[in-house]
N, C-alpha and C positions, 0 to 999 in steps of 0.2 A: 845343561843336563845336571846341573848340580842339587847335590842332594839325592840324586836317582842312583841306582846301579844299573850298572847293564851287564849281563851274561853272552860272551859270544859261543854259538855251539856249533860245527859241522859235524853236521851227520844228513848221508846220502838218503837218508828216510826220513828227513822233517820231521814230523809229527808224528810220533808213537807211543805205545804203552810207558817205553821208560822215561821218556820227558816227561809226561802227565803225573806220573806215578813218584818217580825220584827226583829228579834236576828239578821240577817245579816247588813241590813243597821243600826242598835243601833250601831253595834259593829264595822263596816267599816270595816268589813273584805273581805280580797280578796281569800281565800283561805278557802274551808273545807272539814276536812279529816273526811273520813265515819272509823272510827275503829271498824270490825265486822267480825268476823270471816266468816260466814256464807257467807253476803253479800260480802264480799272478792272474792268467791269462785262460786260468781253466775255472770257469766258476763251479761246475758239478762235482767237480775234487773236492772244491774251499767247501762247500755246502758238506760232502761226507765229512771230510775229515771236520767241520765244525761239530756234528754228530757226539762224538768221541770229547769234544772238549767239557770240562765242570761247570757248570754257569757261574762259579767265583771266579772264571777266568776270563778274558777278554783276547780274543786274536785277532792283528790285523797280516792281510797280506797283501805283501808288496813288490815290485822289481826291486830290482839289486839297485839299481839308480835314485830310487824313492825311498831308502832305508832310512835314510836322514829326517829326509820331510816327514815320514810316517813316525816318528820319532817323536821330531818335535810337535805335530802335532797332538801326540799321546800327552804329550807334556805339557802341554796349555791347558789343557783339560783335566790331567789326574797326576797325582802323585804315587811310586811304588816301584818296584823293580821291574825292569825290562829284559826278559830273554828272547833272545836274536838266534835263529835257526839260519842257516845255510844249507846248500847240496854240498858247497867242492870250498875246498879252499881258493880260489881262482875269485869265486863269490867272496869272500868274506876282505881277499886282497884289494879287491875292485870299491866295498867298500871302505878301509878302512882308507885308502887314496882319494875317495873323494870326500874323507873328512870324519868316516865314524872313530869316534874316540872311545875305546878298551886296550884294556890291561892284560886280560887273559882268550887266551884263545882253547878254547876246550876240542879235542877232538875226540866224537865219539865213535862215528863210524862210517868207515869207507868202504866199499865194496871191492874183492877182487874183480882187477880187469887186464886183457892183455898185456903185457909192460909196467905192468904194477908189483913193485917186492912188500912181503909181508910184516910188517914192523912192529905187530906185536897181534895178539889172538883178531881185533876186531879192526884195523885200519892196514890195508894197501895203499903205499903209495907210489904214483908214477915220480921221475925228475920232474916234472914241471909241481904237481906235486909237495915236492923234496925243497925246488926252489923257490917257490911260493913262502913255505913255513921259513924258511931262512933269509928269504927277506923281511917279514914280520917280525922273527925274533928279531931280526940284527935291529931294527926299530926301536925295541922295547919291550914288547908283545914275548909274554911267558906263553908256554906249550903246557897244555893240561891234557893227556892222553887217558881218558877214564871213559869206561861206559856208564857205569853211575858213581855218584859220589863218594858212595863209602870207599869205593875199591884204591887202592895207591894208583899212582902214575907210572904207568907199565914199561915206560921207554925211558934213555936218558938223549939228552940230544948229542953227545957224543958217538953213542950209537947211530945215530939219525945221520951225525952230517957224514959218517964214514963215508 
């Protein structure tokens, strides 16, 4: 993967207005992989939500298990930046253990759910959650808490690991 960037993002809505709009031109990316298992396995979703994509952009979708291969093979073929969607952090952990290599983990948005505390306007999170992010960080892996990019980083993880 060198030479490439890759952007990790979770946010429990994949593909929307503000990836299309903000994260993708910040980031100049030409390429973004949906890693979902679910979404993998629904082709009438991949077909709307391909709808809504710019034809400068190119999406592939993939399982969580496939992130890598869909990767590389992006990369046998083209050169540019890579941004990587997730639902849950759980996904993006599962990736990076079976080998995806990033630097930053961006989180944009989580939904409230049951057992989930509010950690800043747009992300709930559960302990698994909580222990997921803190095993990444303890990794290497920075925490990037933004809905778009202009905005500062809403949380400190001091806060977080309280």
């Amino acid at each position: 993967m060198e030479g490439n960037k890759i952007w990790v993002r979770i946010d429990n809505r994949l593909i929307h207005g503000q990836v299309i709009e903000t994260w993708i031109p910040y980031f100049k990316s030409k390429y973004i992989v949906v890693a979902n298992d679910e979404l993998n396995n629904d082709a009438i979703r991949q077909e709307i939500i391909k709808l809504a994509i710019p034809a400068s952009l190119k999406v592939f979708f993939c399982g969580v298990q496939e992130v890598l291969k869909t990767i590389k093979k992006i990369l046998l073929r083209k050169n540019g930046q890579i941004f990587i969607l997730f639902a849950s952090c759980q996904d993006a952990k599962k990736a990076f253990d079976i080998g995806l290599k990033f630097r930053t983990l961006n989180l944009g948005n989580l939904h409230y759910g049951p057992g989930k505390i509010q950690v800043c306007d747009h992300i709930f999170l559960s302990q698994d959650d909580i222990s997921c992010l803190r095993y990444l960080n303890k990794r290497g892996i920075s925490l990037d808490f933004r809905c778009v990019p202009n905005n500062p980083i809403s949380i400190s993880l001091d806060e977080l690991w309280k």
